[in-house]
C-alpha positions as a printed NumPy array, in Angstrom:
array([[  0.   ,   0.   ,   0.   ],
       [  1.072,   3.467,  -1.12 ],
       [  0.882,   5.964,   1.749],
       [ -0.2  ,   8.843,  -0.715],
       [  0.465,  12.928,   0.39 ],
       [ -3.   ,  13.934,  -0.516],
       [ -4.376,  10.885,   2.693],
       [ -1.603,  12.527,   4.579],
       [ -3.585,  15.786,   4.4  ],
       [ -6.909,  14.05 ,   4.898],
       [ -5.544,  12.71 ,   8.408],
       [ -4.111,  15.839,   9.624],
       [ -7.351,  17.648,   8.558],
       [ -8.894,  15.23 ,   9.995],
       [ -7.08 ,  16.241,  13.131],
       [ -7.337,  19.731,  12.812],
       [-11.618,  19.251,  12.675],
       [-11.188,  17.073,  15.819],
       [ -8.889,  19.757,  18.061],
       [-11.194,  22.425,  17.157],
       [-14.448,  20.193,  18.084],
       [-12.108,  19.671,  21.468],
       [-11.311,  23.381,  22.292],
       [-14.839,  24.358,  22.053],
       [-16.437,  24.307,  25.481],
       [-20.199,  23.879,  24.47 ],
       [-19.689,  19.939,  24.396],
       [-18.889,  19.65 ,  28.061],
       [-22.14 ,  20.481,  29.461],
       [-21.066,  23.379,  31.829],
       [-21.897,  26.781,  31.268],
       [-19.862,  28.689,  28.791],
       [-18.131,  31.801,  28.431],
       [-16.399,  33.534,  25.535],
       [-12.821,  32.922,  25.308],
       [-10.978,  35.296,  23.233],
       [ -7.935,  32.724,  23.247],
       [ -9.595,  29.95 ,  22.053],
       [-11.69 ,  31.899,  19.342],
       [ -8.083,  32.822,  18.272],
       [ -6.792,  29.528,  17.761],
       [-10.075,  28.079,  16.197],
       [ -9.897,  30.838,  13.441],
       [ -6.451,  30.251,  12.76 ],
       [ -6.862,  26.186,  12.553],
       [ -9.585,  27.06 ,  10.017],
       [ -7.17 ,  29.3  ,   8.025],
       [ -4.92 ,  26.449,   8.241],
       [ -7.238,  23.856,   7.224],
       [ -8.78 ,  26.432,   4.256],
       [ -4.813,  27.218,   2.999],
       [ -4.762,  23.298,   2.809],
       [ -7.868,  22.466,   1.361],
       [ -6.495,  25.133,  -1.699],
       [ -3.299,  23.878,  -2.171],
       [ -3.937,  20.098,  -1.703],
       [ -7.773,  19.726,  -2.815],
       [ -8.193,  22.502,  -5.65 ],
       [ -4.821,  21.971,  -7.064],
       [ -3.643,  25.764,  -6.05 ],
       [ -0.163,  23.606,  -5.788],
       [  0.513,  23.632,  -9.355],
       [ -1.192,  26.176, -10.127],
       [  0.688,  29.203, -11.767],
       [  2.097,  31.938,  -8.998],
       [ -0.36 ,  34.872,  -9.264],
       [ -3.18 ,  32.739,  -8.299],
       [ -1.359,  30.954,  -5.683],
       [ -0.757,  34.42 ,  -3.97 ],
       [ -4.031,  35.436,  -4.917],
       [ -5.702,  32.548,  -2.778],
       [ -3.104,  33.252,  -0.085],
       [ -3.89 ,  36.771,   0.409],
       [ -7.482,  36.666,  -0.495],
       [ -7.178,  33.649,   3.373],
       [ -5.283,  36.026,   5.104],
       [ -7.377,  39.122,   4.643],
       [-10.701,  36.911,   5.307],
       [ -9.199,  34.984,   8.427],
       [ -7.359,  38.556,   9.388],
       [-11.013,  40.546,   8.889],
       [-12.802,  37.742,  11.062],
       [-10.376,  38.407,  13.734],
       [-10.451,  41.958,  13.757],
       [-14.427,  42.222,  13.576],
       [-14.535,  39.723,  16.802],
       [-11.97 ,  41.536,  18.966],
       [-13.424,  45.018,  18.095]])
């Protein structure tokens, strides 16, 4: 069996989806409270996750440069404008 990169990025998506699900405290049955810290680190696992799911599942990779930056700024300036509109 050939241990392909594209199931490689499956699993640690995988992983990402399932430490996000984790951090969130609406599972445990307590009370919650917002958590600026943890609504940081959820946004940036998605940004992670969406920056793979580009490259990896829509072929960014080989795509040529220009668009490549194009998709990386376009993440950046969404993830960075999510951010911003939650801590203001």
């Amino acid at each position: 069996m050939i241990f392909r990169s594209i199931t490689a990025v499956w699993l640690v998506l995988s992983a990402i989806t399932l430490l996000s699900w984790w951090l969130a405290p609406g599972h445990s049955g307590y009370p919650t409270h917002p958590s600026t810290t943890i609504t940081v680190v959820v946004v940036v696992l998605t940004a992670i996750k969406a920056r793979m799911i580009i490259r990896h599942f829509m072929e960014i990779r080989t795509a040529p440069r220009w668009l490549s930056l194009a998709t990386n700024g376009w993440l950046f300036a969404l993830c960075g404008a999510i951010l911003a509109i939650y801590l203001w």
